[in-house]
N, CA and C atoms as an extended XYZ file, in Angstrom:
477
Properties=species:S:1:pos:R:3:atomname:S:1:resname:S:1:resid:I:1 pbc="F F F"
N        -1.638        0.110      -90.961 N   UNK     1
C        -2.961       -0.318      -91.372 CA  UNK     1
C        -3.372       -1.609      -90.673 C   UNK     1
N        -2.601       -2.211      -90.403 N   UNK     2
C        -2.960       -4.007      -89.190 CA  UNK     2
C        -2.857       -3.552      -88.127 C   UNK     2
N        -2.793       -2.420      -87.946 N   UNK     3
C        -3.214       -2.064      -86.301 CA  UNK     3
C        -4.949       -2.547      -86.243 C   UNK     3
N        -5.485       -2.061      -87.115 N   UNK     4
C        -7.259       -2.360      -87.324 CA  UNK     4
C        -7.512       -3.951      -86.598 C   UNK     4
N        -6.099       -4.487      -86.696 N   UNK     5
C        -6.206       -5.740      -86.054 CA  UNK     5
C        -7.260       -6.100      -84.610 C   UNK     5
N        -6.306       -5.087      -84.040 N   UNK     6
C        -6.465       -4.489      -82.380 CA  UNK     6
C        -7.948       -4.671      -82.297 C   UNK     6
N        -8.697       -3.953      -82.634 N   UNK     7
C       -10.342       -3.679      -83.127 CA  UNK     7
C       -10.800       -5.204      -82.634 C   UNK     7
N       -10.519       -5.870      -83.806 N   UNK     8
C       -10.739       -7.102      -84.507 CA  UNK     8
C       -11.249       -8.172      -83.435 C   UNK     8
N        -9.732       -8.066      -83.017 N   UNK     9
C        -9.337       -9.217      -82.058 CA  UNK     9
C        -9.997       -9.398      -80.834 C   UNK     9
N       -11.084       -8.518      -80.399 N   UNK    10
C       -11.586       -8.618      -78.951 CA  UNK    10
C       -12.714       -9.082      -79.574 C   UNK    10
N       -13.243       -9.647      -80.365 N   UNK    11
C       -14.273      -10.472      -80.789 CA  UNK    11
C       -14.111      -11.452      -80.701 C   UNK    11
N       -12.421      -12.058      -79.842 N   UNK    12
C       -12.761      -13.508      -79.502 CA  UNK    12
C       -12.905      -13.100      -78.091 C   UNK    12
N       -12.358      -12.520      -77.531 N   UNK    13
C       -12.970      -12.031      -75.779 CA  UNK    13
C       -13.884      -12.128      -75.912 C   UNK    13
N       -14.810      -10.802      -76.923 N   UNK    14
C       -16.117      -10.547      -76.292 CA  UNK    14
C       -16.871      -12.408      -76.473 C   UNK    14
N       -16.282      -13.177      -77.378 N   UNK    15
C       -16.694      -14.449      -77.068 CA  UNK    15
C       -16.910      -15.457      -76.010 C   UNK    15
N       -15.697      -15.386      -75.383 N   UNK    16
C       -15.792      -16.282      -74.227 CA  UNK    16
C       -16.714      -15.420      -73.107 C   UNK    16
N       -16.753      -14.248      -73.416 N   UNK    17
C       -17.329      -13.471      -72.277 CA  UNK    17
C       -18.976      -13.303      -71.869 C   UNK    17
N       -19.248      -14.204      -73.562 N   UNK    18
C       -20.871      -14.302      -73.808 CA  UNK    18
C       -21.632      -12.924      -74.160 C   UNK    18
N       -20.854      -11.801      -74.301 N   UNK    19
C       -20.844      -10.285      -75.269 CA  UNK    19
C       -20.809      -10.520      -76.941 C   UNK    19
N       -21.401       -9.505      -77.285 N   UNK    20
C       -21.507       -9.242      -78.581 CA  UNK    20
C       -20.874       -8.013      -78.629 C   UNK    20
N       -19.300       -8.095      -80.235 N   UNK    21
C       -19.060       -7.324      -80.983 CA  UNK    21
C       -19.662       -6.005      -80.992 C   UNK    21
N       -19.089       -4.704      -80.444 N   UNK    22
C       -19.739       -3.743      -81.759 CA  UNK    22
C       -19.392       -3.398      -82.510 C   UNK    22
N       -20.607       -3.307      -83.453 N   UNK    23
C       -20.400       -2.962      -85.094 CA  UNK    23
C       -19.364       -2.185      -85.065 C   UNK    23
N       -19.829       -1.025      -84.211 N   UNK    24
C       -18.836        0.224      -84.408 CA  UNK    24
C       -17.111       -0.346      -84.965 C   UNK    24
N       -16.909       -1.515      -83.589 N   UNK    25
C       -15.089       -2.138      -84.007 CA  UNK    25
C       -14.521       -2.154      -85.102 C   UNK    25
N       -15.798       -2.597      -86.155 N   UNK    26
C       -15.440       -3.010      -87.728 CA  UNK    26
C       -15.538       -2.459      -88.227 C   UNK    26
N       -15.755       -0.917      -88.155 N   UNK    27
C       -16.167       -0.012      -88.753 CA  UNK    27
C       -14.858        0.183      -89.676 C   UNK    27
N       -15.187        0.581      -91.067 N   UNK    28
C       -14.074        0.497      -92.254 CA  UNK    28
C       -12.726       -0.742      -92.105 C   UNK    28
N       -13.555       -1.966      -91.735 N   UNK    29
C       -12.124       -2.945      -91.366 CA  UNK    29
C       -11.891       -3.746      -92.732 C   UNK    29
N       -13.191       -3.753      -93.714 N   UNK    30
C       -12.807       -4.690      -94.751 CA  UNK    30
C       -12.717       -3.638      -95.696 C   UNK    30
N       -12.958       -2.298      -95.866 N   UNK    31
C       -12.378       -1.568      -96.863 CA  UNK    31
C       -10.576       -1.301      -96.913 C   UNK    31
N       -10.326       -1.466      -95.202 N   UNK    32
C        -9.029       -1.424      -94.978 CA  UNK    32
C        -7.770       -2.389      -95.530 C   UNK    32
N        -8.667       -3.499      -95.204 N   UNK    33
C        -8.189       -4.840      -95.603 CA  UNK    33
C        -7.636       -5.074      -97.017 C   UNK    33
N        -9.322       -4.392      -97.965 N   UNK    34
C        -9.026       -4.559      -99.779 CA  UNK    34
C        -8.228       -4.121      -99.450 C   UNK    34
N        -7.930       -2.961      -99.233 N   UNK    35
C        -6.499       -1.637      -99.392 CA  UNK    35
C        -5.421       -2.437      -99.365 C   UNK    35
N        -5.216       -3.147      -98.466 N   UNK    36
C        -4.095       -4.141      -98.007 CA  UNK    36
C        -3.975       -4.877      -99.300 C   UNK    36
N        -4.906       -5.979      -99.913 N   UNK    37
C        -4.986       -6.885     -100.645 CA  UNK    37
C        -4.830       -6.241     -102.340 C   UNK    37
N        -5.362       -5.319     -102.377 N   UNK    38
C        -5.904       -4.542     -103.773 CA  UNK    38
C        -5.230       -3.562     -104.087 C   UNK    38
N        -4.806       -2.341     -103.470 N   UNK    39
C        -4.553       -1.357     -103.869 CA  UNK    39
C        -2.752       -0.984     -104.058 C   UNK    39
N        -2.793       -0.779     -105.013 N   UNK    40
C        -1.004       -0.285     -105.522 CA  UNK    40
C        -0.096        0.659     -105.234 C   UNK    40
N         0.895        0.477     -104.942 N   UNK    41
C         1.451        1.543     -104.564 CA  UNK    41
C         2.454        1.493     -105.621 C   UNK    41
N         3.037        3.000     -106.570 N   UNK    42
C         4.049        2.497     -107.765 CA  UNK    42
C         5.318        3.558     -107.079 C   UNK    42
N         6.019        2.527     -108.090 N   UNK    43
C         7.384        3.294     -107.588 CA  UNK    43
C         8.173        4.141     -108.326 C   UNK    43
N         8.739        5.035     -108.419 N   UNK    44
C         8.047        6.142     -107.287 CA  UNK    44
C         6.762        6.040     -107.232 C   UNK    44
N         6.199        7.274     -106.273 N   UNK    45
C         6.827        7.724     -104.917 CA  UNK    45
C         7.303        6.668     -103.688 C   UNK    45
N         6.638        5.682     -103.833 N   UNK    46
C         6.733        4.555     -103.008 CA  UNK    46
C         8.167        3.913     -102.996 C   UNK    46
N         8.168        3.348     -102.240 N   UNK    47
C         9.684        2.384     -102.015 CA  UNK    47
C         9.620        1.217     -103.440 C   UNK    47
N        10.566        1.014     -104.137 N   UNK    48
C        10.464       -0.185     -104.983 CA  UNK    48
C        10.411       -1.628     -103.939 C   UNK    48
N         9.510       -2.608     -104.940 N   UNK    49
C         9.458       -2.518     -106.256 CA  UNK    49
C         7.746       -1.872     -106.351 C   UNK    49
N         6.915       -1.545     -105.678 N   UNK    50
C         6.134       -1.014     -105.626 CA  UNK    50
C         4.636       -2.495     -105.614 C   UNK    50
N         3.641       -2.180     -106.040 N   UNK    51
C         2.673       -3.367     -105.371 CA  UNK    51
C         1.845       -3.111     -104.344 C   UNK    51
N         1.030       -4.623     -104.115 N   UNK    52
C         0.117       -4.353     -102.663 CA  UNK    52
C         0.853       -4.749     -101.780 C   UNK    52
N         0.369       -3.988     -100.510 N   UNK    53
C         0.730       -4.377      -99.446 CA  UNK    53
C         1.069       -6.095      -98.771 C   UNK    53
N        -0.242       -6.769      -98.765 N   UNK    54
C        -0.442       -8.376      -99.460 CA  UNK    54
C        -0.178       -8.591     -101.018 C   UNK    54
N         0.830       -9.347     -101.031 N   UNK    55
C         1.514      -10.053     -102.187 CA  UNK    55
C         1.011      -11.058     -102.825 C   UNK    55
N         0.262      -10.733     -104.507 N   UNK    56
C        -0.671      -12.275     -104.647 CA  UNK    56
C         0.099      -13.262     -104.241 C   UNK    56
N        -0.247      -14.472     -104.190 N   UNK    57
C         0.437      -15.857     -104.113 CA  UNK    57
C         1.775      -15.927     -103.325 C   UNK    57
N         2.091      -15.115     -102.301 N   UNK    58
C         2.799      -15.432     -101.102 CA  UNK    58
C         2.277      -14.850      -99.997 C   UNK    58
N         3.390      -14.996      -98.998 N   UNK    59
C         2.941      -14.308      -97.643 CA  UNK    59
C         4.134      -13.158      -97.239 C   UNK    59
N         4.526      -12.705      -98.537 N   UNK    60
C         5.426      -11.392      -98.453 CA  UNK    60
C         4.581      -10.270      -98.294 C   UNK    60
N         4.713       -9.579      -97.591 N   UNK    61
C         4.308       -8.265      -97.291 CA  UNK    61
C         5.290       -6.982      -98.073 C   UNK    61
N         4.621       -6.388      -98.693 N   UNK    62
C         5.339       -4.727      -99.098 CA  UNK    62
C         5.406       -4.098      -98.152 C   UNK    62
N         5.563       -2.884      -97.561 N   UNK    63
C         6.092       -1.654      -96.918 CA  UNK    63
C         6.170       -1.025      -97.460 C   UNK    63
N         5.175        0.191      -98.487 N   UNK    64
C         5.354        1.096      -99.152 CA  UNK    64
C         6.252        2.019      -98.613 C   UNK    64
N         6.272        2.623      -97.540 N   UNK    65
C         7.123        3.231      -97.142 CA  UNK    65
C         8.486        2.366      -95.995 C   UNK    65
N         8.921        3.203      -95.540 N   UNK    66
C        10.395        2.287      -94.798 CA  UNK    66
C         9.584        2.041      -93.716 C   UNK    66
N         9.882        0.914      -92.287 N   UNK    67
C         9.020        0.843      -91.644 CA  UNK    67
C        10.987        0.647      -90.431 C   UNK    67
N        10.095        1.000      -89.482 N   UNK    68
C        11.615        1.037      -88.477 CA  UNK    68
C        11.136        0.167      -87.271 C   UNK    68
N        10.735       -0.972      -87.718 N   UNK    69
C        10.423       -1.848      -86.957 CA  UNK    69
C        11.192       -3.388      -87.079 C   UNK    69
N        11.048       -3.723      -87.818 N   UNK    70
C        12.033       -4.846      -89.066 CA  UNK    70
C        10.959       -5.426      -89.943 C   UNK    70
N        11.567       -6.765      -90.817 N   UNK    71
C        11.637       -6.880      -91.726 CA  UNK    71
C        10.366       -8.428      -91.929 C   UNK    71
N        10.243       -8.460      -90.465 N   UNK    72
C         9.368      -10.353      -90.422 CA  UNK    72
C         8.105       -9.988      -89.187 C   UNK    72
N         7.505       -9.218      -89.712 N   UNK    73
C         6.234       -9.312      -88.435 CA  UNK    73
C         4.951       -9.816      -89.323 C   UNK    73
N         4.933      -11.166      -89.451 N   UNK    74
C         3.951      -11.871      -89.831 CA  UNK    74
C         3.313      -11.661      -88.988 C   UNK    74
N         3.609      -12.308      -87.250 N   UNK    75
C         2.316      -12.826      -86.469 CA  UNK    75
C         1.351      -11.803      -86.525 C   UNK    75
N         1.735      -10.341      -86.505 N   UNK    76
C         0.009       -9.620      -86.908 CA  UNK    76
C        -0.738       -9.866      -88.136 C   UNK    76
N         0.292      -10.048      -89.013 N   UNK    77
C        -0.520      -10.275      -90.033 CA  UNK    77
C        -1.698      -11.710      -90.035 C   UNK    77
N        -1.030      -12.419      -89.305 N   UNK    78
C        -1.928      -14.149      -88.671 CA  UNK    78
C        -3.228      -13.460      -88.183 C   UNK    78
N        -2.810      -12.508      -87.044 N   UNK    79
C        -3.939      -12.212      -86.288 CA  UNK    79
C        -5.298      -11.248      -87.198 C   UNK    79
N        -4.087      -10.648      -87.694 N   UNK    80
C        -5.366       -9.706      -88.319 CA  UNK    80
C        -6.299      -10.460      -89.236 C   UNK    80
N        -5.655      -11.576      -90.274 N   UNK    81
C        -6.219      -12.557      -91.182 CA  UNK    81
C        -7.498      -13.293      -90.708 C   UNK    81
N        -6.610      -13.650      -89.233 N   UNK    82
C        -7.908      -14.640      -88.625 CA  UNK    82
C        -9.189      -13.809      -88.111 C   UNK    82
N        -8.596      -12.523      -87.979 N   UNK    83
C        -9.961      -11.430      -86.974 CA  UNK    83
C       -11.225      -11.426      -88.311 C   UNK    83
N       -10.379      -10.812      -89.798 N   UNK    84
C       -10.851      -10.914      -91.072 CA  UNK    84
C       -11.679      -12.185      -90.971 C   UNK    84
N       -11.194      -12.950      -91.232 N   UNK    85
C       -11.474      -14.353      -91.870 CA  UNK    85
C       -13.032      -15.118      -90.734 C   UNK    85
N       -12.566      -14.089      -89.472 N   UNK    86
C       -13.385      -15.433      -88.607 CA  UNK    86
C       -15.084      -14.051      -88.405 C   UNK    86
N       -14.615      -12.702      -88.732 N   UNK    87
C       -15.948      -12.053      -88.712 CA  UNK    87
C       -16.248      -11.869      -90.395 C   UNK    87
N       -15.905      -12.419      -91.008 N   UNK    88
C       -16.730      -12.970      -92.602 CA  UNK    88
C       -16.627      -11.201      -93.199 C   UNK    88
N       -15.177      -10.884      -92.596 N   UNK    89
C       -15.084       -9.485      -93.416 CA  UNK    89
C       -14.532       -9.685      -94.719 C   UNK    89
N       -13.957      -10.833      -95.555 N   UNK    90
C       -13.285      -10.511      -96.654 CA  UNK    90
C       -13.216      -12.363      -96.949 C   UNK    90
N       -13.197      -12.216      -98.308 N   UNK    91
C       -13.257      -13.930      -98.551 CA  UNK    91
C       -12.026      -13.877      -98.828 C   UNK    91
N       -10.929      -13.302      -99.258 N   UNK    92
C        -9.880      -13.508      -99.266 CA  UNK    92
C        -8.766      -14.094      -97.962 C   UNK    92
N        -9.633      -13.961      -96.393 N   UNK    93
C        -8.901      -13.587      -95.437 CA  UNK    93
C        -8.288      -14.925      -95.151 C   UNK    93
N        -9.181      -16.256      -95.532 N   UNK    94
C        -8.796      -17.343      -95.092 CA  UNK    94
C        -7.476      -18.063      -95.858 C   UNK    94
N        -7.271      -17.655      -97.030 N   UNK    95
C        -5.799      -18.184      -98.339 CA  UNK    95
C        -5.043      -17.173      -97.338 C   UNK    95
N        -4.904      -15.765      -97.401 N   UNK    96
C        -3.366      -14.944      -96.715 CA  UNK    96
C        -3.241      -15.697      -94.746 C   UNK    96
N        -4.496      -15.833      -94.367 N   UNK    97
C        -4.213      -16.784      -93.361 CA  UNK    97
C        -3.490      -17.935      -93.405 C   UNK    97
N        -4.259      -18.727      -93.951 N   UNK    98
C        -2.935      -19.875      -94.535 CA  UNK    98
C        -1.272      -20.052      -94.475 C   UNK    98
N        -1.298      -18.593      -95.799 N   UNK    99
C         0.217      -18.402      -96.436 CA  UNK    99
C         0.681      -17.651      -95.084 C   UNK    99
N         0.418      -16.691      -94.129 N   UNK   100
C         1.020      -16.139      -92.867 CA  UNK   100
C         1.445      -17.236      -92.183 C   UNK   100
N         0.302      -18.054      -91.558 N   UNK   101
C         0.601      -19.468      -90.779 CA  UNK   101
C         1.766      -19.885      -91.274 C   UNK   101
N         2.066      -20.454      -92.643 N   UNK   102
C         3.005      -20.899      -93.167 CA  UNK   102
C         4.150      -20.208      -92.858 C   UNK   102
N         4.366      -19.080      -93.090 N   UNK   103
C         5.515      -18.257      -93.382 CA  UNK   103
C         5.694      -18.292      -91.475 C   UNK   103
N         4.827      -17.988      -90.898 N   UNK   104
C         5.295      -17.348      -90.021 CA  UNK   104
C         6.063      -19.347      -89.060 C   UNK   104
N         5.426      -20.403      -89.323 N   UNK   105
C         6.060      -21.402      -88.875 CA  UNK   105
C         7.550      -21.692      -89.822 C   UNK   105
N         7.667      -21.174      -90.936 N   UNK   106
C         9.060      -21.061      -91.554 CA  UNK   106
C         9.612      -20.658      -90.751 C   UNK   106
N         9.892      -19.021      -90.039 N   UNK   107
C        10.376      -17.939      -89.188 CA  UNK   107
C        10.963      -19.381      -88.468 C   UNK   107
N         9.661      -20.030      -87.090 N   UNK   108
C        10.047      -21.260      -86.066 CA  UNK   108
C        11.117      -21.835      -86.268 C   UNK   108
N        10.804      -22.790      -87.698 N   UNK   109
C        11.451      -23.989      -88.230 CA  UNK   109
C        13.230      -23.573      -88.048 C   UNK   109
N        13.285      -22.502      -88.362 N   UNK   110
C        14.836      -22.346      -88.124 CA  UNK   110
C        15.920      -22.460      -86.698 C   UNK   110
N        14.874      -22.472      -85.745 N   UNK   111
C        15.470      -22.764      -84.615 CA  UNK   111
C        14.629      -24.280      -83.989 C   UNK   111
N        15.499      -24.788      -82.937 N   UNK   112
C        15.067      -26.278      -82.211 CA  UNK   112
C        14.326      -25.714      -81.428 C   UNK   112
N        14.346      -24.420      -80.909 N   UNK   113
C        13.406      -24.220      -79.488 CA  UNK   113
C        12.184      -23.389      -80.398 C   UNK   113
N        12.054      -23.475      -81.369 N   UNK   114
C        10.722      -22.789      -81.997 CA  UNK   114
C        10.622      -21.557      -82.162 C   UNK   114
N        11.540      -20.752      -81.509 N   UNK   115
C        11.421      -19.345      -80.992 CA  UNK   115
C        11.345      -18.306      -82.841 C   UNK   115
N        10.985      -17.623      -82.466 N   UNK   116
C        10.553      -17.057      -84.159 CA  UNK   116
C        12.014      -16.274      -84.789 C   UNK   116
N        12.364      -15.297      -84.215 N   UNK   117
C        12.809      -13.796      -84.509 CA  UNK   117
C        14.836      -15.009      -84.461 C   UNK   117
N        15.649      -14.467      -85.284 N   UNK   118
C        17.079      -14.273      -85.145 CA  UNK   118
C        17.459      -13.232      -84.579 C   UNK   118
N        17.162      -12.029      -84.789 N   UNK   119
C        17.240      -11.089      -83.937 CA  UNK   119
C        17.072       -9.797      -83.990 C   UNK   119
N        17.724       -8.663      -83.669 N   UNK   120
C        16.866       -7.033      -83.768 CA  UNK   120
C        16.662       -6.940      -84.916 C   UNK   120
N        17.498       -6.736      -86.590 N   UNK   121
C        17.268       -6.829      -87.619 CA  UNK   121
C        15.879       -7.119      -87.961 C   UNK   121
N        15.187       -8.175      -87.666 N   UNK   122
C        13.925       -9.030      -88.124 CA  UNK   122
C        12.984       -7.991      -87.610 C   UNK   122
N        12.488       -8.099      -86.113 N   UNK   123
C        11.825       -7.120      -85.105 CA  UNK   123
C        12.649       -6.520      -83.810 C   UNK   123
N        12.732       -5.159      -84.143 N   UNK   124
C        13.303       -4.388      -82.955 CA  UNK   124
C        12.009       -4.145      -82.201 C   UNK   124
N        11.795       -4.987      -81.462 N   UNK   125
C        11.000       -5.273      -79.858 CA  UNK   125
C        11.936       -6.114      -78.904 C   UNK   125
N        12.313       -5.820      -77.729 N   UNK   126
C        12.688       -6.641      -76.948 CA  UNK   126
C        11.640       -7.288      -76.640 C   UNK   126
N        10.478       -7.415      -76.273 N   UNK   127
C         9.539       -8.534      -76.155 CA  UNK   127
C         8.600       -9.288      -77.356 C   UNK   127
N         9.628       -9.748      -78.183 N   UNK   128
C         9.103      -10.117      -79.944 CA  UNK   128
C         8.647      -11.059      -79.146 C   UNK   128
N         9.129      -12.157      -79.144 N   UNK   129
C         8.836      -13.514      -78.597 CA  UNK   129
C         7.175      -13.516      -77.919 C   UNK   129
N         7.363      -12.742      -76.775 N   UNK   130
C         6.164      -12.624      -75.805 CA  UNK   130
C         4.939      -12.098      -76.819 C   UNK   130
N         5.158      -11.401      -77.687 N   UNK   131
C         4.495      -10.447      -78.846 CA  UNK   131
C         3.928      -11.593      -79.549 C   UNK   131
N         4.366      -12.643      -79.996 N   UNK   132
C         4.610      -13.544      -81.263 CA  UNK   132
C         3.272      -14.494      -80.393 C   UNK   132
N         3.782      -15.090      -79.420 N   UNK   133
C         2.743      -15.479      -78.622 CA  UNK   133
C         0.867      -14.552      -77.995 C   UNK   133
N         1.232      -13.743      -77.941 N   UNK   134
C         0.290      -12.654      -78.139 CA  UNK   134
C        -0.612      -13.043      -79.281 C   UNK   134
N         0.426      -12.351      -80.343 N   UNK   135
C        -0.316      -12.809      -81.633 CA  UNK   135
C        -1.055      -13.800      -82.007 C   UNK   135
N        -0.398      -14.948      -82.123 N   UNK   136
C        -1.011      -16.589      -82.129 CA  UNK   136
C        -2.153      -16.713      -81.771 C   UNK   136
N        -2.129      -16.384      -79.807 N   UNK   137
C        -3.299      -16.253      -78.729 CA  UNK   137
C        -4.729      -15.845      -79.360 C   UNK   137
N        -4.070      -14.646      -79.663 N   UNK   138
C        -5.531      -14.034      -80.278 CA  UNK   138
C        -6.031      -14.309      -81.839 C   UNK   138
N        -5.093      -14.686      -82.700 N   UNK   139
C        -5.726      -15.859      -83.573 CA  UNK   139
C        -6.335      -16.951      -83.584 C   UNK   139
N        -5.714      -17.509      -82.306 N   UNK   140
C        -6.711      -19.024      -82.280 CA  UNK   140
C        -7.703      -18.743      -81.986 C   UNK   140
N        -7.773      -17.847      -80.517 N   UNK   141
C        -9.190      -17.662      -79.939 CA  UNK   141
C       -10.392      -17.181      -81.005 C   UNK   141
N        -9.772      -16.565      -82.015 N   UNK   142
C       -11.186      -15.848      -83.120 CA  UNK   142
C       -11.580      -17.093      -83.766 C   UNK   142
N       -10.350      -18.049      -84.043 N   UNK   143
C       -10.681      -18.772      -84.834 CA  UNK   143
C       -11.557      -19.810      -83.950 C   UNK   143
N       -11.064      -20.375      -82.414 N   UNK   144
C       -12.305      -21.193      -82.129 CA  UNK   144
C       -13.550      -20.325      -81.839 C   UNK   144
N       -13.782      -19.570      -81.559 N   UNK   145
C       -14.870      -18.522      -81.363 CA  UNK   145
C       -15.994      -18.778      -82.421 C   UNK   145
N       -15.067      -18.811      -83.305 N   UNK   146
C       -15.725      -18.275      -85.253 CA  UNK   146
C       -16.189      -20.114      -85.521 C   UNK   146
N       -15.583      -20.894      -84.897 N   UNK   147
C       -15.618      -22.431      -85.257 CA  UNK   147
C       -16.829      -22.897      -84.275 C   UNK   147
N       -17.560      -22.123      -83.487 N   UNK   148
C       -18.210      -22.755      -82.750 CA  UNK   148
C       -19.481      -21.272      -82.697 C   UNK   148
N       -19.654      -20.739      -83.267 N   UNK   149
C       -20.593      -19.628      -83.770 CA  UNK   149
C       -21.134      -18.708      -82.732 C   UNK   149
N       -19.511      -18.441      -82.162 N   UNK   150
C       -19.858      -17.530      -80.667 CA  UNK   150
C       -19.614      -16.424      -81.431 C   UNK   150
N       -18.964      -16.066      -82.536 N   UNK   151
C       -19.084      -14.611      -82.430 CA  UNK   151
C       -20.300      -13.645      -83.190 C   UNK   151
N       -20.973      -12.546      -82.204 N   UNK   152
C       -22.273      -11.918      -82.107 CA  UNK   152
C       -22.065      -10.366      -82.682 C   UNK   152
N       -22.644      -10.257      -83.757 N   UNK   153
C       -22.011       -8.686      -83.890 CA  UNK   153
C       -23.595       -7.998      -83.332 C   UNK   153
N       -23.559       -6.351      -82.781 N   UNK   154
C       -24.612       -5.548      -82.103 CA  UNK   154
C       -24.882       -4.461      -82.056 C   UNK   154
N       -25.579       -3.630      -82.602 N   UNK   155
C       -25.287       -2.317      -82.435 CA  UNK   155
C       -25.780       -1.677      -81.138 C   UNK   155
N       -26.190       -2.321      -80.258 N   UNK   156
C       -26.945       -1.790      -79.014 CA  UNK   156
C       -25.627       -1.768      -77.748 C   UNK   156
N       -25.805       -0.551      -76.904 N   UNK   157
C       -25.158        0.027      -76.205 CA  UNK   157
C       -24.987       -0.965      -75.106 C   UNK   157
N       -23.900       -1.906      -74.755 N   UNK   158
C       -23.843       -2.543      -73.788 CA  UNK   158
C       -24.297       -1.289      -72.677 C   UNK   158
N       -24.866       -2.281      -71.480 N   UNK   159
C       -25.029       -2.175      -70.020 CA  UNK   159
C       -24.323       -0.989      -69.326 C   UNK   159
């Protein structure tokens, strides 16, 4: 479901690029989102202990089902928060932004060189690191984008 991220996130491109958003991108992105924030999954059928996907009052994530990826992929969750947060899809987006930021500089704090991941366990990607940076990238950019009122949403057929 934070794949919708993907969408999201070229609304800080289409920023620097002096383009406007299309609508189309956002299309079902903040119904997706509640889903994330709102909607329950019980256990059974679901994996215990069951819940939303977003965890009130932390930056734990559920996995209703098993996920074979690992166990700490905040930085999408950063990105997707900030894509949320910076196109005024959800008032919630800016608090789970926050608590991600947080969590995901916890991940850092454990090593001197900053680097996020301990290892396959956490995220099986050999390019987590490069990923993690990825992520970040395209959080800040929405967020200065969104801080300086470049981003344009449009329904007209670019050029």
């Amino acid at each position: 479901m934070a794949a919708v991220a993907w969408n999201l996130a070229d609304a800080g491109i289409d920023a620097i690029a002096g383009r406007s958003v299309l609508r189309a991108a956002l299309h079902n992105a903040d119904l997706l989102y509640r889903a994330m924030t709102s909607l329950r999954f019980s256990s059974p059928p679901f994996r215990p202990p069951g819940g939303t996907i977003y965890q009130p009052g932390t930056a734990v994530t559920y996995y209703p089902r098993p996920d074979d990826w690992g166990t700490s992929l905040i930085p999408g969750f950063v990105t997707l928060d900030a894509a949320m947060a910076s196109l005024r899809l959800s008032s919630s987006a800016d608090l789970y932004l926050s608590r991600h930021i947080e969590a995901l500089l916890a991940l850092q704090a454990r090593h001197t060189d900053g680097h996020t991941y301990q290892g396959w366990a956490e995220f099986r990607y050999a390019g987590r690191e490069q990923w993690v940076a990825e992520q970040i990238s395209r959080a800040w950019l929405l967020e200065w984008a969104s801080a300086r009122s470049r981003i344009k949403v449009t329904n007209a057929v670019p050029d």
